[in-house]
C-alpha positions in Angstrom: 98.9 -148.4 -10.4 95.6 -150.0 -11.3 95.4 -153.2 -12.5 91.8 -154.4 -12.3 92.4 -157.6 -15.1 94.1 -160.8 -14.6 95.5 -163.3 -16.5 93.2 -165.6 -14.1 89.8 -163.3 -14.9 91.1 -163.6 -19.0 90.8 -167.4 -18.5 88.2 -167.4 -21.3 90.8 -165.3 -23.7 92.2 -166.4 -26.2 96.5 -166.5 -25.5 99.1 -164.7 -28.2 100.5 -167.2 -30.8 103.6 -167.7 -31.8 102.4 -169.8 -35.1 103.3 -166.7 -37.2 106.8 -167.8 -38.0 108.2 -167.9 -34.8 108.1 -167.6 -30.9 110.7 -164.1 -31.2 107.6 -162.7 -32.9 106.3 -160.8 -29.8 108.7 -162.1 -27.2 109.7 -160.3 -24.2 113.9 -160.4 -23.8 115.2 -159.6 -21.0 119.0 -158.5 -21.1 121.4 -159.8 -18.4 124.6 -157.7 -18.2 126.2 -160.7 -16.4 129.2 -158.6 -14.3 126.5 -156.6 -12.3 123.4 -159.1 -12.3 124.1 -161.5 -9.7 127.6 -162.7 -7.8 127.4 -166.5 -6.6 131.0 -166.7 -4.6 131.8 -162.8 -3.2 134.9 -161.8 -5.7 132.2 -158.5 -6.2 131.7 -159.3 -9.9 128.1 -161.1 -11.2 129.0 -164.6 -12.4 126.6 -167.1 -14.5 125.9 -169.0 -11.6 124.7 -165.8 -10.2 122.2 -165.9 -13.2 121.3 -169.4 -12.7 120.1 -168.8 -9.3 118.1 -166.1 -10.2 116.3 -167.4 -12.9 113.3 -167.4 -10.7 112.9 -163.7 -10.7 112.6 -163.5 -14.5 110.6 -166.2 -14.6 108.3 -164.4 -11.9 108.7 -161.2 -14.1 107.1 -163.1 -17.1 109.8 -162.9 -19.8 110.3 -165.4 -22.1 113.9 -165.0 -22.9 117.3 -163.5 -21.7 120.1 -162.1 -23.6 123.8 -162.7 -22.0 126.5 -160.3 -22.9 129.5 -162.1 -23.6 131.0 -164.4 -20.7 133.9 -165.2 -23.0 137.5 -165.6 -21.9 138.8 -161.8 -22.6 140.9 -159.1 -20.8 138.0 -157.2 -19.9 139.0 -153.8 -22.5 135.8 -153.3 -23.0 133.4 -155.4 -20.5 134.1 -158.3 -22.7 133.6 -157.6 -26.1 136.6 -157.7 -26.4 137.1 -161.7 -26.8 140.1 -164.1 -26.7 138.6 -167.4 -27.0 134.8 -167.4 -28.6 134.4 -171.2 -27.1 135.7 -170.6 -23.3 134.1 -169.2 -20.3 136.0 -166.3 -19.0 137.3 -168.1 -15.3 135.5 -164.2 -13.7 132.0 -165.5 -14.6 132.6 -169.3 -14.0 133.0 -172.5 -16.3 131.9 -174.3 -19.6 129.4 -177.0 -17.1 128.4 -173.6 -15.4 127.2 -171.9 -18.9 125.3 -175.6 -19.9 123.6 -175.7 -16.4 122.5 -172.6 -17.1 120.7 -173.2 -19.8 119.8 -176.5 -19.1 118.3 -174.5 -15.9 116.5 -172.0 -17.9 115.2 -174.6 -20.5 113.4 -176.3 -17.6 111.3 -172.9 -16.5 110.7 -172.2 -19.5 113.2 -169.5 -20.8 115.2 -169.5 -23.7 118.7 -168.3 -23.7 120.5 -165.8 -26.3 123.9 -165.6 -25.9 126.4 -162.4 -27.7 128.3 -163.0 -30.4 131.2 -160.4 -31.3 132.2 -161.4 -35.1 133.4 -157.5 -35.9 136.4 -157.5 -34.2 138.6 -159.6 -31.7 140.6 -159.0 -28.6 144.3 -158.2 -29.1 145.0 -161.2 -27.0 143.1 -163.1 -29.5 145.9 -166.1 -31.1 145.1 -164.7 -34.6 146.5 -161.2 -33.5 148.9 -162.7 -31.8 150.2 -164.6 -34.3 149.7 -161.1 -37.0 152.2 -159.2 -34.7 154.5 -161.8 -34.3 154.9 -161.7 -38.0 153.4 -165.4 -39.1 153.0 -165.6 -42.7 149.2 -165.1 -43.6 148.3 -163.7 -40.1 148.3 -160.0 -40.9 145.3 -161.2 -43.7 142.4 -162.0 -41.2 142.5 -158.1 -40.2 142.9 -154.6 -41.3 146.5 -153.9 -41.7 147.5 -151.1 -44.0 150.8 -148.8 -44.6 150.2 -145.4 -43.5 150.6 -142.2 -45.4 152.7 -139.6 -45.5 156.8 -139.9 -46.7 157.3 -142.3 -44.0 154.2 -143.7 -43.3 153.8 -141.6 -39.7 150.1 -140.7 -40.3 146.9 -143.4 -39.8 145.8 -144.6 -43.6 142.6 -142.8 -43.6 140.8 -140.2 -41.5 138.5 -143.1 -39.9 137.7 -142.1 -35.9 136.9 -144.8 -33.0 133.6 -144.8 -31.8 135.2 -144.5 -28.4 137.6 -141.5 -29.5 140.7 -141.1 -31.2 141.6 -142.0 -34.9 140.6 -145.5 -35.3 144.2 -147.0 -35.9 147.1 -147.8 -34.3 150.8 -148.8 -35.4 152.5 -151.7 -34.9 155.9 -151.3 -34.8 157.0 -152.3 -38.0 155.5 -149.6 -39.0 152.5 -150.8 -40.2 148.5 -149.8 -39.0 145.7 -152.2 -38.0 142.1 -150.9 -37.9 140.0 -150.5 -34.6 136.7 -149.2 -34.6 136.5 -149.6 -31.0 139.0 -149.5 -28.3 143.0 -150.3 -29.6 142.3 -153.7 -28.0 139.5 -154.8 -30.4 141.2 -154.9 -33.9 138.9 -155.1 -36.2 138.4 -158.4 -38.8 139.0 -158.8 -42.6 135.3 -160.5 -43.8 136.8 -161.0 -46.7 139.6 -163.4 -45.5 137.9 -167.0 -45.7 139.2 -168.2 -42.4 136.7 -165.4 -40.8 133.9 -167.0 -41.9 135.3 -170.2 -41.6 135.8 -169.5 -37.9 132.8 -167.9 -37.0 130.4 -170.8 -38.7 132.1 -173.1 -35.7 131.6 -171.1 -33.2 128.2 -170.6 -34.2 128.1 -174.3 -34.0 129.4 -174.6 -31.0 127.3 -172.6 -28.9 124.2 -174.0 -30.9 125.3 -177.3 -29.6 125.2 -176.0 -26.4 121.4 -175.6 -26.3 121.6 -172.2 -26.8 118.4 -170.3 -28.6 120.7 -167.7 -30.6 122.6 -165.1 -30.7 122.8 -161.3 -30.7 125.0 -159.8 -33.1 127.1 -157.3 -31.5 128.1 -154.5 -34.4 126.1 -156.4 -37.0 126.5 -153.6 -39.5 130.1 -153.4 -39.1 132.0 -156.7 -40.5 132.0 -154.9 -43.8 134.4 -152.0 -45.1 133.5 -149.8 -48.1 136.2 -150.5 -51.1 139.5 -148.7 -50.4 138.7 -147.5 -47.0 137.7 -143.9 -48.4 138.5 -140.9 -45.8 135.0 -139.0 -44.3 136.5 -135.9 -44.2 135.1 -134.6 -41.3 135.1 -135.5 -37.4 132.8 -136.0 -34.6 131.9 -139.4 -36.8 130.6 -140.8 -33.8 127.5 -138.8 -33.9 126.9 -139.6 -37.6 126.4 -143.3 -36.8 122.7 -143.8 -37.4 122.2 -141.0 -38.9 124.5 -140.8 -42.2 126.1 -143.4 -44.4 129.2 -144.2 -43.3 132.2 -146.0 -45.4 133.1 -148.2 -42.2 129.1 -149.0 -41.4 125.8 -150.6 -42.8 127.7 -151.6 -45.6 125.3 -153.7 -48.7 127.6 -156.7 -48.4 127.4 -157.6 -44.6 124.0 -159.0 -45.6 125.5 -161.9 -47.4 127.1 -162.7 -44.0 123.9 -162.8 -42.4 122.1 -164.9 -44.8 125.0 -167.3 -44.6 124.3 -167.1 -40.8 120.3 -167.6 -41.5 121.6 -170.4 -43.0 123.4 -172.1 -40.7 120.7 -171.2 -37.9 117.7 -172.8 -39.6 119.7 -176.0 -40.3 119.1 -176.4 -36.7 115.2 -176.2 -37.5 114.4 -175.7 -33.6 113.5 -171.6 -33.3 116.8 -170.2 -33.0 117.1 -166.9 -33.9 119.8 -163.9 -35.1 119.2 -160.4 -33.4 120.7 -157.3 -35.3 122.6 -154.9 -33.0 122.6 -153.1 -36.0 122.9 -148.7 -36.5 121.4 -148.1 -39.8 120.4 -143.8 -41.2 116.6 -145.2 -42.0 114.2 -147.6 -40.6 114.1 -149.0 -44.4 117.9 -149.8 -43.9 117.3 -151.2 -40.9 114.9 -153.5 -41.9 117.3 -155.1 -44.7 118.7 -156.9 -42.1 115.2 -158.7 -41.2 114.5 -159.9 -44.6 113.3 -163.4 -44.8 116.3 -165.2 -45.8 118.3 -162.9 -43.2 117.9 -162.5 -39.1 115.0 -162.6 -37.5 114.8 -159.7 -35.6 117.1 -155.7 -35.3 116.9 -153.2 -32.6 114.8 -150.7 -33.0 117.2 -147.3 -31.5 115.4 -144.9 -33.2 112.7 -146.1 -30.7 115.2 -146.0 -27.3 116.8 -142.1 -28.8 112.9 -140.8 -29.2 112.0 -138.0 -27.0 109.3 -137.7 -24.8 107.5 -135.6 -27.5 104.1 -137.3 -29.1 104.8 -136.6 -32.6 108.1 -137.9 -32.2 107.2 -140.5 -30.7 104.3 -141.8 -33.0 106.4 -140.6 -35.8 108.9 -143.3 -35.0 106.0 -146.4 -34.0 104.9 -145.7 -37.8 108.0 -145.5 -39.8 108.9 -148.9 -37.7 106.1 -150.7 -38.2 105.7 -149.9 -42.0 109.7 -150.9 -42.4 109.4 -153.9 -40.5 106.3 -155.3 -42.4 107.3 -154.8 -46.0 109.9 -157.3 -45.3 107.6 -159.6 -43.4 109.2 -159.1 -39.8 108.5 -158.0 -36.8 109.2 -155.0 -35.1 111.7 -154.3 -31.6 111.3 -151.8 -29.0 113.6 -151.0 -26.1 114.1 -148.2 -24.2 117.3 -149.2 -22.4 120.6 -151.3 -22.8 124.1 -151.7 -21.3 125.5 -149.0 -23.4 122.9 -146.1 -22.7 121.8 -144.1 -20.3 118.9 -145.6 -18.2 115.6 -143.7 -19.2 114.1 -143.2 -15.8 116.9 -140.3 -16.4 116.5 -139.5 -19.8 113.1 -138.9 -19.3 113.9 -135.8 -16.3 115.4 -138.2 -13.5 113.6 -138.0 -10.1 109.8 -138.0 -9.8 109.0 -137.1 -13.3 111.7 -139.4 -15.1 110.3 -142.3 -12.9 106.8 -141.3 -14.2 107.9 -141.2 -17.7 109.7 -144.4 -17.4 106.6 -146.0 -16.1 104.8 -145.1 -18.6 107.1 -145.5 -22.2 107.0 -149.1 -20.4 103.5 -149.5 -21.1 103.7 -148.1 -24.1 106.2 -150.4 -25.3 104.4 -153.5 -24.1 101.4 -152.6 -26.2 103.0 -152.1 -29.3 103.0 -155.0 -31.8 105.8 -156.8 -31.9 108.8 -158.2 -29.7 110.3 -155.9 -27.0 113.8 -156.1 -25.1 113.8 -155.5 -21.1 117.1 -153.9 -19.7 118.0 -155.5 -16.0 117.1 -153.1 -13.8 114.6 -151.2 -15.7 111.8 -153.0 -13.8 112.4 -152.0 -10.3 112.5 -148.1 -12.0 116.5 -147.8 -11.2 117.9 -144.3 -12.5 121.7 -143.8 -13.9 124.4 -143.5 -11.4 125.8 -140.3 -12.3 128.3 -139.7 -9.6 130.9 -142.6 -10.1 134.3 -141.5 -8.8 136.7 -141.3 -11.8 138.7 -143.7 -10.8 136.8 -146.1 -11.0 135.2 -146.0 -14.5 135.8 -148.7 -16.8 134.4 -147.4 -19.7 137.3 -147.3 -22.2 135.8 -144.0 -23.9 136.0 -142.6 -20.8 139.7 -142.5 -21.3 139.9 -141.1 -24.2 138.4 -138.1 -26.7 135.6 -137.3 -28.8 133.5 -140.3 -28.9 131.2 -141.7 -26.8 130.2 -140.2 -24.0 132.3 -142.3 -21.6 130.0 -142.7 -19.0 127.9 -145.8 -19.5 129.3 -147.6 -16.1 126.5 -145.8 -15.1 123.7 -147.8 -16.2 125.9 -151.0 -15.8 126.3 -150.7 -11.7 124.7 -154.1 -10.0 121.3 -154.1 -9.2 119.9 -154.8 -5.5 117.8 -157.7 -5.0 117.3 -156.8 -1.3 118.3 -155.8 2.2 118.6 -152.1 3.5 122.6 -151.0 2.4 124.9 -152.2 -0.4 125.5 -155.0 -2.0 122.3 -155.2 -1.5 122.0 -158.9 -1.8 124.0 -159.3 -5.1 126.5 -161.0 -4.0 128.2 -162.2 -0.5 131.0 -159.7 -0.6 130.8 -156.1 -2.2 130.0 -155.2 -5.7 132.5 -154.2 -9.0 130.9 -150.7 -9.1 129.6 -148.8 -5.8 125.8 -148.7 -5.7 124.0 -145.8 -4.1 123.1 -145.1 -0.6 119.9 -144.3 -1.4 118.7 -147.9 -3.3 117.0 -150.2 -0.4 113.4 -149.1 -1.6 114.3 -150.2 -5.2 115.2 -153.4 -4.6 113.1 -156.7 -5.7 112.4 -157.3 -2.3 111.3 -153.9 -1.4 109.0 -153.7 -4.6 107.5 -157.5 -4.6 104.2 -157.1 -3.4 104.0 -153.3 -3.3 100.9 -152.4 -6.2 102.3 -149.2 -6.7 106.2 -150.5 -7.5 107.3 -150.2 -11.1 108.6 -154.0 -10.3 104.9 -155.1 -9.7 103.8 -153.0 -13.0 106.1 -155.0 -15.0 104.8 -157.7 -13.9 101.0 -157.1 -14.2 101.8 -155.8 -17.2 103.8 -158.7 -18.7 100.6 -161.1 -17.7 98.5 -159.2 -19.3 100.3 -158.8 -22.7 99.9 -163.2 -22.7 96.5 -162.8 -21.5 94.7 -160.3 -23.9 94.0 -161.3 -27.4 94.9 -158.0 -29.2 98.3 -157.8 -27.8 101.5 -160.6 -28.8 102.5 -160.8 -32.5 101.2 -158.8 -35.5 98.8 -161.6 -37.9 100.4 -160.8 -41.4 97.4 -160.1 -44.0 94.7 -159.5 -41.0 92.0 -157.5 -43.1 90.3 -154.9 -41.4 87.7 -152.6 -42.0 88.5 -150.3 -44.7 92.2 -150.5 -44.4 94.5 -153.2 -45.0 96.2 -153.4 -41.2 98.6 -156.3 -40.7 99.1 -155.2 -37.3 95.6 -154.9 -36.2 96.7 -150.8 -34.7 94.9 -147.8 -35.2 95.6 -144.4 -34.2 92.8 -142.9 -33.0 91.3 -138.8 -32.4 93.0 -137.7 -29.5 93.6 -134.2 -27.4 97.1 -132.1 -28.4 99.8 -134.2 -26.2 97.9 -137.4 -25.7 98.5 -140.6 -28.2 95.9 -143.0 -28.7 95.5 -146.3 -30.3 93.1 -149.1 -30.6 94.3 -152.9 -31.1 91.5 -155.7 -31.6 90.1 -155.6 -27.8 92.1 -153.0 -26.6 92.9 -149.2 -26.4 96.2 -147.0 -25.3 96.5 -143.8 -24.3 99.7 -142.0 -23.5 99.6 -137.9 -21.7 102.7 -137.0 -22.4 102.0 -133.2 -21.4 102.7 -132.1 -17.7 99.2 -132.0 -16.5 96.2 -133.7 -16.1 93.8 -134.3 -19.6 90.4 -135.2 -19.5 89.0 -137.0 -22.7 86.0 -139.4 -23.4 86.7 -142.8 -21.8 87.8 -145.6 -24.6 86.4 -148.3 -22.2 87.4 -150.1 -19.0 90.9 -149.4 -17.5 92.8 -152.4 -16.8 96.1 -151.4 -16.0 98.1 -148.0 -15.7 101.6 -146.5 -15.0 99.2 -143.8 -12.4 96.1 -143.8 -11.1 93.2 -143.3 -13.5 89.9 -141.5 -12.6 87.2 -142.1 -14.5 83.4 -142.2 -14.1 82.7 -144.7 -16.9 82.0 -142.0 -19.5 85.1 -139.4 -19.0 88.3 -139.8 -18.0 91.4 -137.7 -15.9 94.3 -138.8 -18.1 97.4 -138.6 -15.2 100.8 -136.2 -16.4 103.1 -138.4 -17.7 101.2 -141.7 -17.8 100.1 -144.2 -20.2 96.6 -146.5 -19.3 95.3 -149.8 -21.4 91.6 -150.2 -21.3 89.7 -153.3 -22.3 86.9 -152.4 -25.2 
């Protein structure tokens, strides 16, 4: 790694603003996936006062955020998402006082705290569903409950599949069929019962009271149901999401949902924000949901399913900039979450995928806008393939057709230090088994180490504060010959090498296999390998990605 600039040498620099409507502009988020991040009392499963005492580390790392995924009290269906009470901690991760010293604890360092919301659908052991099987009057009215078809109503009401496999309906037995997109457990909501919105508003409210910064929306495009519930007629619907319209998806009228929610988050006039976990077929879809009256920020997956291909991948940086910015907002990049692959294996796995990983990271980190950090990414961990079946908890897993059923494998706890499992995560073992082989990925292992990923994250984070042409995109910035609100331009470069100026600063990315030699763009600062370069010409590394000061 070289890293020849310091935040401490940039002293005279001016530092990335966040006057440009907002702090989430060009944050860095860091996700917590609170089961496997850190266990405070040994039951094997991470907790949130796990979290609290390892705020250091992200503070260390240089984020300014984290994103929890949902602590709520719930059966555990699907890792949580499926929620039973919205306003109580789940007893497995700790208590209510727990969650405020949290981020009391976080405030004080510095961080801001984003918490989950899951407003498509509840857990089966939620009261309302409860209350809708038992028969209540009125109950059946906050879901999806529908007759089924066929002489005695035997088959589902419409040819609708889960995402995790299966048709996406089950019968009750009455008779009747409630709507799950997900697993059985997580019937889905009616949006347009009043009581839905209603409900959510308060818990809104409620965590807002908290202290908490906002939320993510988990399924934002989902709340909403085309008319009539029309049949697809055809399967596999899982891989159209994304990618084709969908009846049960990215429907116009779940924006009226978030602009209420835009709403009720600027009342609170502080910074906090709505993030879109939201699958739309175009980057123009996409960025409906990041209009100025509605959240503030989506994720950017065409990004995190790019391949390592440099037409692909500039392809992608261009259609999600120019989306982003004729609404006004700015653009996400991530390249891993709690429901994907890692991309240290994406990339190849072993040497190469490592190399890869290293440097899409640095890629990332220079592009404009805000950019979302996976736990674990930073110390370069690679999927767990090899979990015995037994002891997946994937719900796909179990069933057919869906998802791939294998994403305990990016969701196993991450070592913090020590030479054999649990590597420091906790005092007794861990949920999932971690690998033999992890004692030279942990934080302890990698702090100090220039050549770690762990240390490259964090020059690289100190730098992205320090230098004047990274941070937030200035809207209206005029530049020569070109109206650029981002300040980027792409510039000349050999076939398999990407290369971009901002104001101060250059990129270059080899994506090919070998070494590439091209005219230097200025003074390296900091790279995913080692750069050679006389001053005038420069070795571009395989599979790297170097910033240079100009």
């Amino acid at each position: 790694m070289t890293h020849e600039l310091t935040a401490t040498s940039l002293a005279s620099a001016s530092s990335n603003t966040t006057g440009n409507g907002g702090w989430w502009r060009d944050a860095v988020i860091y996700q917590v996936y609170v089961r496997s991040f850190a266990d405070s009392d040994g039951d094997g499963v991470g907790d949130l006062r796990g979290v609290r005492e390892r705020l250091p580390h992200l503070a260390r790392l240089g984020v300014d955020a984290v994103w929890l995924t949902p602590f709520y009290v719930s059966p555990q269906a699907d890792g949580g998402y499926d929620v039973a009470d919205y306003r109580a901690v789940d007893p497995l991760f700790g208590t209510l006082a727990d969650t405020d010293d949290l981020v009391r604890a976080a405030h004080a360092i510095g961080l801001r705290v984003i918490v989950d919301v899951v407003p498509n659908h509840t857990s089966e052991r939620h009261p309302w569903f409860r209350a809708a099987l038992a028969g209540e009057p009125g109950a059946r009215e906050r879901y999806l409950f529908r007759p089924g078809r066929g002489a005695d109503g035997a088959e589902p009401p419409n040819d609708w599949e889960s995402v995790f496999g299966g048709p996406a309906w089950s019968r009750v037995p009455d008779g009747d069929w409630y709507l799950h997109l997900f697993a059985p457990e997580q019937p889905d909501l009616d949006w347009e019962h009043p009581e839905v919105a209603e409900e959510f508003a308060s818990v809104l409210r409620f965590w807002l009271d908290l202290g908490v910064d906002g939320f993510r929306v988990d399924v934002a495009h989902g709340m909403v149901k085309a008319p009539g519930l029309p049949d697809i007629g055809r399967g596999a619907q899982a891989t159209l999401i994304g990618t084709e319209p969908l009846p049960f998806f990215d429907q116009d009228e779940v924006h009226e949902i978030h602009r209420s929610w835009r709403r009720l988050l600027d009342s609170y006039g502080d910074g906090r924000i709505g993030v879109a976990e939201a699958w739309a077929p175009t980057s123009e879809r996409l960025a409906l949901y990041v209009r100025p009256d509605e959240l503030h920020q989506a994720f950017n997956f065409r990004f995190l399913t790019c391949p390592w291909d440099p037409e692909a991948m500039r392809t992608v940086i261009d259609e999600s900039l120019a989306a982003t910015a004729s609404v006004g907002a700015p653009t996400t990049w991530v390249l891993s979450n709690h429901d994907v692959v890692r991309h240290v294996t994406r990339y190849g796995g072993g040497a190469r995928g490592l190399a890869r990983a290293r440097a899409a990271a640095l890629l990332m980190l220079a592009l404009p806008g805000s950019a979302y950090v996976y736990q674990g990414e930073e110390l370069g961990l690679p999927e767990v393939a090899d979990l015995p079946d037994e002891l997946r908890r994937d719900p796909a897993f179990h069933r057919s057709a869906g998802q791939d059923g294998l994403r305990d494998g990016c969701r196993v706890p991450i070592p913090w230090a020590g030479g054999g499992a649990p590597y420091g995560f906790g005092p007794g073992g861990s949920w999932l088994p971690q690998p033999a082989g992890w004692a030279g990925l942990t934080v302890q292992a990698q702090t100090g180490d220039p050549h770690s990923t762990l240390e490259l994250y964090r020059a690289a984070l100190e730098l992205r504060r320090a230098l004047p042409g990274l941070g937030a995109p200035e809207a209206g910035r005029e530049l020569p010959g070109e109206r650029d609100p981002y300040g980027m331009r792409w510039l000349p470069a050999p076939e398999g090498v990407l290369l971009f100026t901002r104001p101060g600063f250059a990129c270059t990315v080899n994506t090919r296999g070998a070494v590439v030699e091209l005219p230097s763009p200025g003074r390296p600062v900091l790279s995913s390998s080692p750069v050679a370069t006389d001053g005038h010409t420069v070795r571009l590394p395989a599979d790297s990605c170097t910033w240079w000061a100009i």
